[in-house]
PDB file of N, CA, C and O in Angstrom:
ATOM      1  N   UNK A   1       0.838  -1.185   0.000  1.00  0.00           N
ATOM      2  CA  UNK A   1       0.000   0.000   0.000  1.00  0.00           C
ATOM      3  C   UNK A   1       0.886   1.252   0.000  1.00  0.00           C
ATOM      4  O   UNK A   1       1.952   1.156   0.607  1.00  0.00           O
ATOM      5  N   UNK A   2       0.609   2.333  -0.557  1.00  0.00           N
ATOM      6  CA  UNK A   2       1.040   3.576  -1.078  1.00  0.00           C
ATOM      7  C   UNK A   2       0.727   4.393  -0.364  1.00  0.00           C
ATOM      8  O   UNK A   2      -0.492   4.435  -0.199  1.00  0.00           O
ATOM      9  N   UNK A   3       1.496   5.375   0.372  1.00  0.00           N
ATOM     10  CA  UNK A   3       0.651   6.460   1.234  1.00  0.00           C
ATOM     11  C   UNK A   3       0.565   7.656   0.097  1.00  0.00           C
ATOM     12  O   UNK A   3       1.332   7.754  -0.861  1.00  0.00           O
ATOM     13  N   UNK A   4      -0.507   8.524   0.399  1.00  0.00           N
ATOM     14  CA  UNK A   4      -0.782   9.498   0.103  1.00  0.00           C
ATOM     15  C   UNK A   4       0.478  10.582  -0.776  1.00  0.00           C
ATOM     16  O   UNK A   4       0.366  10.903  -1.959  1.00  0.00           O
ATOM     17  N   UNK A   5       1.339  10.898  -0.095  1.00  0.00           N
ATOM     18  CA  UNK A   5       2.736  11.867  -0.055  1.00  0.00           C
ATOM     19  C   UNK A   5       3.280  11.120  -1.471  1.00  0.00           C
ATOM     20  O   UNK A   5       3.903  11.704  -2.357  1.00  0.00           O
ATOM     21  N   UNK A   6       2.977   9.980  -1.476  1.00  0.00           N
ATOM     22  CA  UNK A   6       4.554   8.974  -2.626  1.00  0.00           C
ATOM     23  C   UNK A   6       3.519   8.812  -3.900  1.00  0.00           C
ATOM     24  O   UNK A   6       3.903   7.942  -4.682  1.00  0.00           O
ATOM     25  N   UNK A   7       2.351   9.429  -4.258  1.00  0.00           N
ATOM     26  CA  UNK A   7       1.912   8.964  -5.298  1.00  0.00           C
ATOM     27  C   UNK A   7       2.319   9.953  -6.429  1.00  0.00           C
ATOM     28  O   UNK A   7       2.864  11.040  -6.233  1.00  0.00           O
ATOM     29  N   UNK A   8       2.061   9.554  -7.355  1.00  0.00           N
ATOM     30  CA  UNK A   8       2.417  10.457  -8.377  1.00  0.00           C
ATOM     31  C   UNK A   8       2.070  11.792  -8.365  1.00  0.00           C
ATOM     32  O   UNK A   8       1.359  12.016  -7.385  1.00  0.00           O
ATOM     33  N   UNK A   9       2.284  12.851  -9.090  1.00  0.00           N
ATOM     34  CA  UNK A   9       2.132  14.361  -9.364  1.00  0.00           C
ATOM     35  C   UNK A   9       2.333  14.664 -10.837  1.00  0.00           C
ATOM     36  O   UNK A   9       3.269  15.090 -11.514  1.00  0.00           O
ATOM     37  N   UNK A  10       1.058  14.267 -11.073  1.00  0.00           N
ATOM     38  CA  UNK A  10       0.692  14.803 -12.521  1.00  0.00           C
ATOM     39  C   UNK A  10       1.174  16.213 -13.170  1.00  0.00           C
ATOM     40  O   UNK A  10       2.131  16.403 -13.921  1.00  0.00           O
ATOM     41  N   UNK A  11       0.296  17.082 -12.696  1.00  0.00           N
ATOM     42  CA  UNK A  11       1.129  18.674 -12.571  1.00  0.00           C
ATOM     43  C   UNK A  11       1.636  19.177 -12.012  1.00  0.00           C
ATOM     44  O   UNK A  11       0.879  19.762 -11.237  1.00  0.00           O
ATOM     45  N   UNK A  12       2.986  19.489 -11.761  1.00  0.00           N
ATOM     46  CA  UNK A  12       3.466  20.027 -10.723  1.00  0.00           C
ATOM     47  C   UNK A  12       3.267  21.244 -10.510  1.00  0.00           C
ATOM     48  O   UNK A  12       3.481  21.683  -9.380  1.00  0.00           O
ATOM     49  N   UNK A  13       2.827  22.053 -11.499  1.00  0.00           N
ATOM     50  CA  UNK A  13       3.131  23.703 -11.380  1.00  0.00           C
ATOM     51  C   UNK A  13       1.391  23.913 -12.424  1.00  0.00           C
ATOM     52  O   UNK A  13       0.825  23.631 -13.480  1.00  0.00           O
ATOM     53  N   UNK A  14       1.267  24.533 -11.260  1.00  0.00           N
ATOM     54  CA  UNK A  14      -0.713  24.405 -11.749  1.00  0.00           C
ATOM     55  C   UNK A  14      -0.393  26.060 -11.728  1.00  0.00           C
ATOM     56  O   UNK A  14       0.447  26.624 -11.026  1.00  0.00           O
ATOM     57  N   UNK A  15      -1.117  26.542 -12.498  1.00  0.00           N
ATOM     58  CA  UNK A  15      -1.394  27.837 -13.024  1.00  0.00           C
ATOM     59  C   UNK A  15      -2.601  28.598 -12.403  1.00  0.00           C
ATOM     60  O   UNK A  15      -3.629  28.321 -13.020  1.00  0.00           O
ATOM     61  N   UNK A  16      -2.775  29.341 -11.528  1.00  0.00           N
ATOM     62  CA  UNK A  16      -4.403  30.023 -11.432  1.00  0.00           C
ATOM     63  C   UNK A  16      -4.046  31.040 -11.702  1.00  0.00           C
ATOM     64  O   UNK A  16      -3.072  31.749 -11.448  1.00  0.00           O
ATOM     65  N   UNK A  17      -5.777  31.147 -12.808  1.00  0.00           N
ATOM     66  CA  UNK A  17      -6.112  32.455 -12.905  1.00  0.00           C
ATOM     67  C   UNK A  17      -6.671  33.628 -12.109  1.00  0.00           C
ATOM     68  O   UNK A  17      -7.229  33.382 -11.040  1.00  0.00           O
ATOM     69  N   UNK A  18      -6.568  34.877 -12.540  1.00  0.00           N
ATOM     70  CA  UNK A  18      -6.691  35.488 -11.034  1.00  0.00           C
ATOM     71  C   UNK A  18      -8.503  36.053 -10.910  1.00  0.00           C
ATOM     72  O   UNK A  18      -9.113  36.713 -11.752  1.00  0.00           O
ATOM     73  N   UNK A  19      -8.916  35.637  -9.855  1.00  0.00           N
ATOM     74  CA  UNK A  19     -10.339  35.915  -9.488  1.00  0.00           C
ATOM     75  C   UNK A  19     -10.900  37.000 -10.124  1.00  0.00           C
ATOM     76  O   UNK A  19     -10.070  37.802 -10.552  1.00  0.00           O
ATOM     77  N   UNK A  20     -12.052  37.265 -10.315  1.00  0.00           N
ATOM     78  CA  UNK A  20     -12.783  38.525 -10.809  1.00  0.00           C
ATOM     79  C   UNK A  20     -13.543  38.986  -9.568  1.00  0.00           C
ATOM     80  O   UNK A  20     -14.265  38.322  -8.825  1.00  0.00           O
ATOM     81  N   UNK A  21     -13.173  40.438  -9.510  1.00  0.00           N
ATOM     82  CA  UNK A  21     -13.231  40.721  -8.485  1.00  0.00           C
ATOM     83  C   UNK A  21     -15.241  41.532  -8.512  1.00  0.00           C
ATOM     84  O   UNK A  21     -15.795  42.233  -9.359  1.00  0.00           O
ATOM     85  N   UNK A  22     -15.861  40.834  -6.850  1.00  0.00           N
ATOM     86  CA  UNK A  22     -17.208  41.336  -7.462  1.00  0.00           C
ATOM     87  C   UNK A  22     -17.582  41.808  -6.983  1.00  0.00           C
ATOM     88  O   UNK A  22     -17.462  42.071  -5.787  1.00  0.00           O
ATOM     89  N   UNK A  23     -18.617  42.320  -8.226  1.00  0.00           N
ATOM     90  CA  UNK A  23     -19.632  44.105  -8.194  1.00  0.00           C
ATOM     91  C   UNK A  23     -20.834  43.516  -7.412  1.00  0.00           C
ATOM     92  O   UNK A  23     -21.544  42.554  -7.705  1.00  0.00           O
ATOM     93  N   UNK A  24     -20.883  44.473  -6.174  1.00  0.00           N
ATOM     94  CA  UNK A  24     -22.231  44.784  -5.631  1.00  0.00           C
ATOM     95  C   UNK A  24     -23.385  44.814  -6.358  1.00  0.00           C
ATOM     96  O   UNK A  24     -23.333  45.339  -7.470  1.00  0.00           O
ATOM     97  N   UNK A  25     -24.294  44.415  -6.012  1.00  0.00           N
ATOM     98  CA  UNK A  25     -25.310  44.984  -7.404  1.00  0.00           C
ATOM     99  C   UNK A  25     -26.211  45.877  -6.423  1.00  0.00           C
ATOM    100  O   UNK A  25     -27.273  46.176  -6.968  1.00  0.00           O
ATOM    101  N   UNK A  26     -26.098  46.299  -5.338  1.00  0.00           N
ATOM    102  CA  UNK A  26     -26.921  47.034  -4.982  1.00  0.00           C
ATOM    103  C   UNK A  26     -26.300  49.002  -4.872  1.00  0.00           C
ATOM    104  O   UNK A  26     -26.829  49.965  -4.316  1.00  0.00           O
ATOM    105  N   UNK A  27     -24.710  48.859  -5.866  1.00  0.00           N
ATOM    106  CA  UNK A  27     -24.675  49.899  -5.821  1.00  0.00           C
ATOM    107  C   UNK A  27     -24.913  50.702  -7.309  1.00  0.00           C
ATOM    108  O   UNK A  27     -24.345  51.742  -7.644  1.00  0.00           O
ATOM    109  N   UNK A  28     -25.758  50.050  -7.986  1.00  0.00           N
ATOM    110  CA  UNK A  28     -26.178  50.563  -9.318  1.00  0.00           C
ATOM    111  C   UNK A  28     -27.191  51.616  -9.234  1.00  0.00           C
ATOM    112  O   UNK A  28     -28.172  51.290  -8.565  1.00  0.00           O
ATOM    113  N   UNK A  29     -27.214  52.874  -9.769  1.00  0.00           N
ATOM    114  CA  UNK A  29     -28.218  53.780  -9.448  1.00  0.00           C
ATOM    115  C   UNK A  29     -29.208  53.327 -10.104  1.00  0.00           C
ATOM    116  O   UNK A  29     -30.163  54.015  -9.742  1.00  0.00           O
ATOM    117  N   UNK A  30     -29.725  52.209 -11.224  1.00  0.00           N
ATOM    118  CA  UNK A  30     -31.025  51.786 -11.392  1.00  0.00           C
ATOM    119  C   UNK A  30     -31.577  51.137 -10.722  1.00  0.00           C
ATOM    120  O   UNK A  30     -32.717  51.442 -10.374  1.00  0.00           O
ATOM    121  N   UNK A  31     -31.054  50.162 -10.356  1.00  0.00           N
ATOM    122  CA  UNK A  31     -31.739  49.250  -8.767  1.00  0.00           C
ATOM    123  C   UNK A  31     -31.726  50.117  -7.566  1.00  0.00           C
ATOM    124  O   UNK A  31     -32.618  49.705  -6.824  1.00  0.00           O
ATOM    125  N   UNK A  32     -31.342  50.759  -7.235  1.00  0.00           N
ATOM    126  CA  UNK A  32     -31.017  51.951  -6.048  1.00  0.00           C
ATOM    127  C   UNK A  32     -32.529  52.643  -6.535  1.00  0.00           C
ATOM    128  O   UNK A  32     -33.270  52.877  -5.580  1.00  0.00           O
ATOM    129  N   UNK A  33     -32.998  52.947  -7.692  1.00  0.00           N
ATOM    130  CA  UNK A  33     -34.037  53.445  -7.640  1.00  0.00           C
ATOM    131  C   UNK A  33     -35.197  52.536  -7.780  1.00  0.00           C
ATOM    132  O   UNK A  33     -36.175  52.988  -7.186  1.00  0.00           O
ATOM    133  N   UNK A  34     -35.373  51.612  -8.262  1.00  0.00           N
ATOM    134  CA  UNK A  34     -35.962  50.255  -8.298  1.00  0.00           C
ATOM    135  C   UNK A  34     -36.398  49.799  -6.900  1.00  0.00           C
ATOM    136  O   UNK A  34     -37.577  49.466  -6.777  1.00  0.00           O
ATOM    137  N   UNK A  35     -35.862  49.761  -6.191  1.00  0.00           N
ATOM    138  CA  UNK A  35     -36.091  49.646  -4.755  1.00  0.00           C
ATOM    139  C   UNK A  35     -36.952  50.611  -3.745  1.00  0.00           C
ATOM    140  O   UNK A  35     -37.774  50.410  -2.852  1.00  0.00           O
ATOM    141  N   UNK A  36     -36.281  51.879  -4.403  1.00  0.00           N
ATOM    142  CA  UNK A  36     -36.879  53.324  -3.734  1.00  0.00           C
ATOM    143  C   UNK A  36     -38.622  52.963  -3.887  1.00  0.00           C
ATOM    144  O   UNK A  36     -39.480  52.873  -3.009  1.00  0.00           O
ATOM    145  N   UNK A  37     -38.713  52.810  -5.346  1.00  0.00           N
ATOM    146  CA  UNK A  37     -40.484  52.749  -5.843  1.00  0.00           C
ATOM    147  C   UNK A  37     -41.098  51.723  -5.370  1.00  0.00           C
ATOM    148  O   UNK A  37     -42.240  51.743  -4.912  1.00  0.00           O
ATOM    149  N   UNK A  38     -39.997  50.263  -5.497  1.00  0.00           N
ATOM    150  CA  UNK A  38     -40.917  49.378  -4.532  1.00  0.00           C
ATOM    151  C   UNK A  38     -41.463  49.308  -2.809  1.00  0.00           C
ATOM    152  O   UNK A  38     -42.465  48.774  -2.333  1.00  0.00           O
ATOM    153  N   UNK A  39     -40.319  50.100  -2.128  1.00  0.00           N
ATOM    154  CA  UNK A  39     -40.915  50.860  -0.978  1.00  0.00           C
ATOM    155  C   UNK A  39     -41.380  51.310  -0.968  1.00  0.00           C
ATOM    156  O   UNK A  39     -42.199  51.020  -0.095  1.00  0.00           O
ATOM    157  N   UNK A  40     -41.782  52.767  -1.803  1.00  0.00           N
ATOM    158  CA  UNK A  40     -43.344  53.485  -1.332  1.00  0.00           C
ATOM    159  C   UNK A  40     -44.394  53.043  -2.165  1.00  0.00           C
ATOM    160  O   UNK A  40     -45.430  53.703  -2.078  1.00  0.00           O
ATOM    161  N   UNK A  41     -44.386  51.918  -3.095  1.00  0.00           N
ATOM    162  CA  UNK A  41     -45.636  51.719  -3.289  1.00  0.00           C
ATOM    163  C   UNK A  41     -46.216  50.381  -2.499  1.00  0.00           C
ATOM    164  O   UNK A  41     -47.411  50.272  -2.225  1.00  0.00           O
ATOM    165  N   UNK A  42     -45.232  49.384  -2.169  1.00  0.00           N
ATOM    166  CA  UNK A  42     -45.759  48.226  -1.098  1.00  0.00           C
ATOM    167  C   UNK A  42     -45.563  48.310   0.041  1.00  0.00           C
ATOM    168  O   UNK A  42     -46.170  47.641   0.877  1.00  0.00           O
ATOM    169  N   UNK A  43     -44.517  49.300   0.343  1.00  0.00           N
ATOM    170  CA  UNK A  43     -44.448  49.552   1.934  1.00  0.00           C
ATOM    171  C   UNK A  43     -43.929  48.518   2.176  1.00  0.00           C
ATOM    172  O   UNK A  43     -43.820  47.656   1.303  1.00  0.00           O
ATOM    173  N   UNK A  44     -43.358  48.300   3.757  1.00  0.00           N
ATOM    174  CA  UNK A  44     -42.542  46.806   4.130  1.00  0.00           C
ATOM    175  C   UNK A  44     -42.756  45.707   4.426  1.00  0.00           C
ATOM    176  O   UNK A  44     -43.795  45.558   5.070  1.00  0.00           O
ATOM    177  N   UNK A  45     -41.953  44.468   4.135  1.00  0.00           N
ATOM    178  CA  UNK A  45     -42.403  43.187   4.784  1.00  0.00           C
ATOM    179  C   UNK A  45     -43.178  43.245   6.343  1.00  0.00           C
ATOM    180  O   UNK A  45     -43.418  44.153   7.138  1.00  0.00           O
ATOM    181  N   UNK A  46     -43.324  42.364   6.325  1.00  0.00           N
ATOM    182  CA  UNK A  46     -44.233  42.557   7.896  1.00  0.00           C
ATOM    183  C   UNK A  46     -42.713  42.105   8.667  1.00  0.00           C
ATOM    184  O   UNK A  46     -42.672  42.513   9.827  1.00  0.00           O
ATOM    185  N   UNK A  47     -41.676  41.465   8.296  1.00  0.00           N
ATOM    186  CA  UNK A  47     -40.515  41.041   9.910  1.00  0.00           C
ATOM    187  C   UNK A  47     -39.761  42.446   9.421  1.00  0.00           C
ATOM    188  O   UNK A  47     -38.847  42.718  10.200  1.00  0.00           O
ATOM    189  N   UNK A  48     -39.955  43.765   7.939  1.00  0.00           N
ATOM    190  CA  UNK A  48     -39.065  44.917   8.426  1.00  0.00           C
ATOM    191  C   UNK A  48     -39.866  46.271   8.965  1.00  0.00           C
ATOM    192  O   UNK A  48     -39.580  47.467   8.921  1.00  0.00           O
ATOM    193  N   UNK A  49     -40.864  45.621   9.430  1.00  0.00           N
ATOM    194  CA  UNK A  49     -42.307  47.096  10.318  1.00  0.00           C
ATOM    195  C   UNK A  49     -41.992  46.148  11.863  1.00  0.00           C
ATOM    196  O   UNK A  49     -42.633  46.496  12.854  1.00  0.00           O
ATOM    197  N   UNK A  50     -41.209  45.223  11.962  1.00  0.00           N
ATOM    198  CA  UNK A  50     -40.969  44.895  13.313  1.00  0.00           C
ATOM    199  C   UNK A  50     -39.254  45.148  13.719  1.00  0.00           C
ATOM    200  O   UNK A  50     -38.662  45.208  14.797  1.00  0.00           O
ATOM    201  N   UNK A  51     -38.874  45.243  12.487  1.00  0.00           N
ATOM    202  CA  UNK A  51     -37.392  45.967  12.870  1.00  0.00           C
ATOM    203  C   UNK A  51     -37.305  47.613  12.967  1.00  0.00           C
ATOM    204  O   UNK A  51     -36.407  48.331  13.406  1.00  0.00           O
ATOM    205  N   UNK A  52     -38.666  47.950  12.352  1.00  0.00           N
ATOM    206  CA  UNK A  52     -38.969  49.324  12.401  1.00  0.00           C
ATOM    207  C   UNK A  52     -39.225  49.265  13.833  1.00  0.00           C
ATOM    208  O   UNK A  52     -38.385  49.819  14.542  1.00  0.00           O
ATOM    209  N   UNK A  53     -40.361  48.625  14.482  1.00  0.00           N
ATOM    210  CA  UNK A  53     -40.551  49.170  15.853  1.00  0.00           C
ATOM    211  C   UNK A  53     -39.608  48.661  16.958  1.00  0.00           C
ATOM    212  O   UNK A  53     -39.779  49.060  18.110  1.00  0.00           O
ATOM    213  N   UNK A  54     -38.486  47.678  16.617  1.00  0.00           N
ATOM    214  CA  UNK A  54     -37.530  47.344  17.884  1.00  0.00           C
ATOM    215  C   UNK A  54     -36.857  48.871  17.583  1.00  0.00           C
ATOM    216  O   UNK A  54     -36.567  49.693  18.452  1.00  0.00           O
ATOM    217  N   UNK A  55     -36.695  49.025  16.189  1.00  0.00           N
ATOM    218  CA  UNK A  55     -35.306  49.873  16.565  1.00  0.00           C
ATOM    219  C   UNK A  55     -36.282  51.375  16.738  1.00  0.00           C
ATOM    220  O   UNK A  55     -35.623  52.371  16.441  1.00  0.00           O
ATOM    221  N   UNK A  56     -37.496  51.622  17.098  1.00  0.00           N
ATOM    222  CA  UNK A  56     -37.894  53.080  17.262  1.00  0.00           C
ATOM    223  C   UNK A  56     -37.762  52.828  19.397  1.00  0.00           C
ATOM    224  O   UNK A  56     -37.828  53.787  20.167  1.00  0.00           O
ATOM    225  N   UNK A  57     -37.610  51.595  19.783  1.00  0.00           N
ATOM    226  CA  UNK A  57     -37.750  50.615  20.752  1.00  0.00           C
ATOM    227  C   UNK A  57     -36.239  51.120  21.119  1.00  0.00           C
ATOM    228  O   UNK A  57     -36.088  51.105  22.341  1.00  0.00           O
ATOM    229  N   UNK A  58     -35.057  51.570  20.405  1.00  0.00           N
ATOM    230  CA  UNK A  58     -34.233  51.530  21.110  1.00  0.00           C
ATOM    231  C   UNK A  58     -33.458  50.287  21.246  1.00  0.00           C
ATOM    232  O   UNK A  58     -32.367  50.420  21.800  1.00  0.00           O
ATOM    233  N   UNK A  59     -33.709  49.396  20.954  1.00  0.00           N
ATOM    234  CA  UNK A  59     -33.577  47.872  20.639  1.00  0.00           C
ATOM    235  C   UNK A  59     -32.395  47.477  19.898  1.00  0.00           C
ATOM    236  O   UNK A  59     -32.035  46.337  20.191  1.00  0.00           O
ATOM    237  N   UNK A  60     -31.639  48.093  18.984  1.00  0.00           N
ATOM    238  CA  UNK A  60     -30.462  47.700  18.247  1.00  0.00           C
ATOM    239  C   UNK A  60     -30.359  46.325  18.152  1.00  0.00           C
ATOM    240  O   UNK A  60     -30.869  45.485  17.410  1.00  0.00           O
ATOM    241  N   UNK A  61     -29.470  46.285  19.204  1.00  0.00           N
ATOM    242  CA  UNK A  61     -29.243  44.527  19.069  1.00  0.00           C
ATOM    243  C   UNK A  61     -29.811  43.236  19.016  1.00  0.00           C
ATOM    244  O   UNK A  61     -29.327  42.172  18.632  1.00  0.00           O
ATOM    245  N   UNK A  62     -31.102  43.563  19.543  1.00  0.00           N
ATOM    246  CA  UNK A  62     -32.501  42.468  19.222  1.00  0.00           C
ATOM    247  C   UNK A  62     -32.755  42.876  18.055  1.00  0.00           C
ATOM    248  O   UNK A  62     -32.939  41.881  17.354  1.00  0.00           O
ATOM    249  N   UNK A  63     -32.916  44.258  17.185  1.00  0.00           N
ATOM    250  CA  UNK A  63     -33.088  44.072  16.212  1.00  0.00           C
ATOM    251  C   UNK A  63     -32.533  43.136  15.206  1.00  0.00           C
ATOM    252  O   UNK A  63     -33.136  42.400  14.426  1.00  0.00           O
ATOM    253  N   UNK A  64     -30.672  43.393  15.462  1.00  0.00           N
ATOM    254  CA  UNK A  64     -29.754  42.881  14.453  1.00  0.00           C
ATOM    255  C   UNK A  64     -30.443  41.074  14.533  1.00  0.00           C
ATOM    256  O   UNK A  64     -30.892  40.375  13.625  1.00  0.00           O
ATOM    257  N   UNK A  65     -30.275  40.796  15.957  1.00  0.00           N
ATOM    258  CA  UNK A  65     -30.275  39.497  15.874  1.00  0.00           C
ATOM    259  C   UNK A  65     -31.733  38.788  15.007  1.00  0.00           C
ATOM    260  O   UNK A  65     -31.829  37.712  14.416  1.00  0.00           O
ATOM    261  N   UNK A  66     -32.800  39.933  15.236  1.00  0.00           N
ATOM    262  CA  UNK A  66     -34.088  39.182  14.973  1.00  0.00           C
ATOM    263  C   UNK A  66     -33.597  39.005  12.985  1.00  0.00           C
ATOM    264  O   UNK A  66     -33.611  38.018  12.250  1.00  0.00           O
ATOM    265  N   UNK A  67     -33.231  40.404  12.737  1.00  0.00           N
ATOM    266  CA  UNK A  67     -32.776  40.108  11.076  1.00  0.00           C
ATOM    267  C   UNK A  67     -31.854  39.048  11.003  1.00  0.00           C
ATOM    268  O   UNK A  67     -31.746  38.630   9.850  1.00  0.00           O
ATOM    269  N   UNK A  68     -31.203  38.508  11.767  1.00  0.00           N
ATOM    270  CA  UNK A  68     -30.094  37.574  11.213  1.00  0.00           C
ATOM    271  C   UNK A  68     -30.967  36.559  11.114  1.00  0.00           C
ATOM    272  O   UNK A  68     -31.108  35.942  10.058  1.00  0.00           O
ATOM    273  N   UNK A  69     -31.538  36.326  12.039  1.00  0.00           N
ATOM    274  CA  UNK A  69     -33.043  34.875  12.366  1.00  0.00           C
ATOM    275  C   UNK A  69     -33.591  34.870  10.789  1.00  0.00           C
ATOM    276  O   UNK A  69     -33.502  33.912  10.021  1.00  0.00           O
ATOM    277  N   UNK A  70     -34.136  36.078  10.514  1.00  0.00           N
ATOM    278  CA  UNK A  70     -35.124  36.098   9.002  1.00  0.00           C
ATOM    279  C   UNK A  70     -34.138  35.835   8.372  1.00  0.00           C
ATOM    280  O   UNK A  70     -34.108  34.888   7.586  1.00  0.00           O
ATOM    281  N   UNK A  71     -33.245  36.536   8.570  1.00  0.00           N
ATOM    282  CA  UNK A  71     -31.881  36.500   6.802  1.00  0.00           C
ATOM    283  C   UNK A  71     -31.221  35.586   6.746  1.00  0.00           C
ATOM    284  O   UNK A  71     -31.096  34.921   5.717  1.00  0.00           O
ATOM    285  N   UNK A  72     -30.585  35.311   7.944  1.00  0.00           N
ATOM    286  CA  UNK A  72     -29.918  34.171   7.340  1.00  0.00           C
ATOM    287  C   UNK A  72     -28.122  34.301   7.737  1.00  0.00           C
ATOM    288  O   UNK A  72     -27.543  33.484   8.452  1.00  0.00           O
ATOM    289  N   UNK A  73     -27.487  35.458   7.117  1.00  0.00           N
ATOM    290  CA  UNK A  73     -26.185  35.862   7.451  1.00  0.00           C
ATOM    291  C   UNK A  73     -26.265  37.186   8.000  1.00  0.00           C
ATOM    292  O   UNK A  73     -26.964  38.120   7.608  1.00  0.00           O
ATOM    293  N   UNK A  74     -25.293  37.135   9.155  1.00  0.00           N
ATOM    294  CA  UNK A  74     -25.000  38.221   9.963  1.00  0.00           C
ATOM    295  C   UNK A  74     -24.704  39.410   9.094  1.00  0.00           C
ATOM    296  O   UNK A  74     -25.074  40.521   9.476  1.00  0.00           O
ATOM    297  N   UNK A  75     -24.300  39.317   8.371  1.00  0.00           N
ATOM    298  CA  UNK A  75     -23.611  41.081   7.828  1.00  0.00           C
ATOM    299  C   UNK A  75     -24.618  41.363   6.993  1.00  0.00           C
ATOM    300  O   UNK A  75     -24.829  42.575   6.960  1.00  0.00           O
ATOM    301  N   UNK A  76     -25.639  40.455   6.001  1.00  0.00           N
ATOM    302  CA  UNK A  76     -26.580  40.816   5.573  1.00  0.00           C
ATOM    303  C   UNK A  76     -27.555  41.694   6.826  1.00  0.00           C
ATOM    304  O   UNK A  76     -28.176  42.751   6.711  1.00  0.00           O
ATOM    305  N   UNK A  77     -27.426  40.964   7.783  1.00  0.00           N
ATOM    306  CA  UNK A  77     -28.696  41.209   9.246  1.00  0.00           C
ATOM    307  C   UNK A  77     -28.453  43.003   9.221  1.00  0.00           C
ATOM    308  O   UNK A  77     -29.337  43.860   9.188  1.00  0.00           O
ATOM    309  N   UNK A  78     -26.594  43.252   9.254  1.00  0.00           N
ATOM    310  CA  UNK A  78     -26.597  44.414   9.950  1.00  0.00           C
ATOM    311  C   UNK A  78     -26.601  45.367   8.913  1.00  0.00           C
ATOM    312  O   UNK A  78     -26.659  46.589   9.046  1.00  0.00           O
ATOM    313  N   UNK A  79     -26.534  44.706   7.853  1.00  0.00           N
ATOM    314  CA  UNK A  79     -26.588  45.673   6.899  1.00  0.00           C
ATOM    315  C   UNK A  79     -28.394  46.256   6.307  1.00  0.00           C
ATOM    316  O   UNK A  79     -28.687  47.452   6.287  1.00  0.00           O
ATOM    317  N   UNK A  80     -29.001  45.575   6.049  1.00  0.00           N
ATOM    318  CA  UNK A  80     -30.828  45.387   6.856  1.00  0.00           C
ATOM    319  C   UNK A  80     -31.071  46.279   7.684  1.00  0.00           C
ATOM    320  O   UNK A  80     -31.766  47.212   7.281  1.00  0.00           O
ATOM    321  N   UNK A  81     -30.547  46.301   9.224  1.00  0.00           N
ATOM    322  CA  UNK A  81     -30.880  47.033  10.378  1.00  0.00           C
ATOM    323  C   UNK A  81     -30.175  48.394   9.559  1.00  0.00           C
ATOM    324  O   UNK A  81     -30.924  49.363   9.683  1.00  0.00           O
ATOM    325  N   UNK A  82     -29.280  48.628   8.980  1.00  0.00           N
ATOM    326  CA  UNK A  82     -28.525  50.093   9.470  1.00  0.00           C
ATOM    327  C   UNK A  82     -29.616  50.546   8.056  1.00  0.00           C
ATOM    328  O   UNK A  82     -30.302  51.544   8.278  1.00  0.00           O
ATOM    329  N   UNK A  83     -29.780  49.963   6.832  1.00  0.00           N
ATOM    330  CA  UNK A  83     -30.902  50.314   5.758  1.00  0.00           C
ATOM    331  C   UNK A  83     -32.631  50.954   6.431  1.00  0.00           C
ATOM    332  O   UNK A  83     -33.193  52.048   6.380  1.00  0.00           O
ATOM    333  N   UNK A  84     -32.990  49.607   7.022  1.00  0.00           N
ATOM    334  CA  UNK A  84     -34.143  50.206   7.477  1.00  0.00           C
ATOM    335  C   UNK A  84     -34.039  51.613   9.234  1.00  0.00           C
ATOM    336  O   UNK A  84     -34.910  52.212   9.865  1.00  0.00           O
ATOM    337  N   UNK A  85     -32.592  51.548   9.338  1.00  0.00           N
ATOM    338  CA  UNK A  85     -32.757  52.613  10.333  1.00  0.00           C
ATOM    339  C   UNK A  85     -32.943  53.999  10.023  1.00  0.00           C
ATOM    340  O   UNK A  85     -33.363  54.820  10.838  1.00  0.00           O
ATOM    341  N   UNK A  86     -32.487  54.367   8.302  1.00  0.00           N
ATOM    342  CA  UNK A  86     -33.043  55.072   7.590  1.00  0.00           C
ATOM    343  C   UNK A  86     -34.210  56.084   7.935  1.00  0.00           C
ATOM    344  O   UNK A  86     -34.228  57.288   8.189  1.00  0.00           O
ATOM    345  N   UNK A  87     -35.167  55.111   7.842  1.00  0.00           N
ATOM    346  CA  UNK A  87     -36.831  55.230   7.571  1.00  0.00           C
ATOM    347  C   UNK A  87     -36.994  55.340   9.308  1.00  0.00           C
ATOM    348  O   UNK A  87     -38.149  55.698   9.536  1.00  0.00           O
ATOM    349  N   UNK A  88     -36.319  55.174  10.428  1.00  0.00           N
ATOM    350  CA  UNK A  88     -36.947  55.307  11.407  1.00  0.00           C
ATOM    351  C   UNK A  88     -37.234  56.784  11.424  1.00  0.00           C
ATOM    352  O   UNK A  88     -37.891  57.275  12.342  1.00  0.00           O
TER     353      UNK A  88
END
């Protein structure tokens, strides 16, 4: 039996290409306005009229956490809370 370390090496010298580095899409001024219209004409989810009232609540950090609960990832959460702190 062969350990791991002694087997062959096909390529030795592997080449990477270099990453593409990526665009936000929420800093496009057409979606930036796209968004604007869908807020005042539907107004907010019902879990961001409860991040509206923790954070008129003073609440910050129950807020962040309750958005991370809905969202999913933390920096999305705080980035959510500091958006809708906006509108408070």
């Amino acid at each position: 039996m062969v350990s791991h370390t002694k087997t062959y090496k096909k390529n030795s010298t592997i080449v990477r290409l270099p990453k593409k580095e990526h665009k936000s899409r929420d800093t496009h001024d057409r979606n930036m306005l796209v968004k604007e219209v869908v807020h005042e004409c539907m107004g907010f989810a019902p879990y961001e009229r409860r991040l509206l009232e923790l954070l008129r609540l003073n609440k910050d950090r129950q807020a962040v956490r309750f958005a991370n609960k809905r969202i999913g990832k933390f920096t999305l959460a705080k980035k959510k809370v500091n958006q809708i702190s906006q509108y408070k």
